[in-house]
C-alpha positions as a printed Julia matrix, in Angstrom:
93×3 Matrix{Float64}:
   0.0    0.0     0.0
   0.98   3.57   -0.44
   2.01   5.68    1.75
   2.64   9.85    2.26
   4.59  11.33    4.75
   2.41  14.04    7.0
   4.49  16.82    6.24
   4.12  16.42    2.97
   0.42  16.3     3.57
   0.76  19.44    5.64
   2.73  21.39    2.48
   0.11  20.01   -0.04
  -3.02  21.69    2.74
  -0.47  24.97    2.92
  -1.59  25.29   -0.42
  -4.36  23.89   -1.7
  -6.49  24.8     1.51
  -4.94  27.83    2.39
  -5.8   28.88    6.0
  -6.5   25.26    7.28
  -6.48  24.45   11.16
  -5.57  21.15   12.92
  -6.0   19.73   15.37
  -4.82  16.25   17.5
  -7.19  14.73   19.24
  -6.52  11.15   20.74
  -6.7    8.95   17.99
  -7.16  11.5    14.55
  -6.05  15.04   13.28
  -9.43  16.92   13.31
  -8.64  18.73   10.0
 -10.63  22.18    9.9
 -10.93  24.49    6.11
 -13.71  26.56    4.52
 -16.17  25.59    7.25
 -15.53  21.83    6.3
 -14.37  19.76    9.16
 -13.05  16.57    8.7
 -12.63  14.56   11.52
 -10.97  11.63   11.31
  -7.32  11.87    9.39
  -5.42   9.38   11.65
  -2.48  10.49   13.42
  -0.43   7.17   11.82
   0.62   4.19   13.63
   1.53   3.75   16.95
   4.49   4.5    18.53
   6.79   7.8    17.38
   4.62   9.75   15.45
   6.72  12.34   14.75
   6.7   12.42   10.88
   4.63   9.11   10.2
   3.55   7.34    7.08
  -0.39   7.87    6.12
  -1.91   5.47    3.49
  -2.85   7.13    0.71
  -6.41   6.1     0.41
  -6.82   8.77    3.47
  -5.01  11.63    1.6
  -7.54  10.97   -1.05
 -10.47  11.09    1.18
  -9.31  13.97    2.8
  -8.84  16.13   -0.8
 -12.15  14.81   -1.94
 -13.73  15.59    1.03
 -12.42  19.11    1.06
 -13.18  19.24   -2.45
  -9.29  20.11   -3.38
  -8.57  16.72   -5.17
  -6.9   18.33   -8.52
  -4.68  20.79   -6.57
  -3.8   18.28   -3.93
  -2.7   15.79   -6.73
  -0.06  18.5    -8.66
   1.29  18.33   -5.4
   1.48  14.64   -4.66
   1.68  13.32   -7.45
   1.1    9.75   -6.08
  -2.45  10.66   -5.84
  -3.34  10.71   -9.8
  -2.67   7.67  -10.85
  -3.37   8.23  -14.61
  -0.46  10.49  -14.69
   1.97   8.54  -12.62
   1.51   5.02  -13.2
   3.26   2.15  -10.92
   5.3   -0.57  -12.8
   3.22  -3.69  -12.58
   6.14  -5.48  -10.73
   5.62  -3.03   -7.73
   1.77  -3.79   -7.65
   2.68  -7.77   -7.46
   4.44  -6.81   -4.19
């Protein structure tokens, strides 16, 4: 599976949802943008969380949800799939 980095997720909601807030609550980010609220980006897996790894079916949710999907996928690119396939020997894996 896929995975993005939070700060990257944070730089890609820097600027396609300018003005976002977050928030940690026990077990999610409670992400905040345009009088959206989405509450239940998770905060990755346990242990040191200081810069974890999110699956990417998450980021997706979140830009749909926020209605930011094509500015969210110029900047991660992993996101648009039609314009950055994966070799078919990295799907086998």
């Amino acid at each position: 599976m896929a995975t993005v980095r939070l700060k990257e997720i944070w730089r890609m909601l820097d600027t396609c949802a300018p003005n976002y807030t977050k928030r940690a609550t026990d077990h999610n980010w409670r992400i905040c943008w345009n009088r959206m609220v989405y509450p239940a980006f998770p905060l990755g897996p346990h242990g040191a969380r200081e810069n974890p790894e999110i699956q990417l079916h998450h980021v997706s949710k979140l830009a749909r949800f926020l209605g930011i999907t094509e500015c969210a996928e110029t900047q991660i690119p992993l996101l648009n799939p039609a314009r950055n396939p994966r070799p078919k020997e990295a799907e086998a894996q």
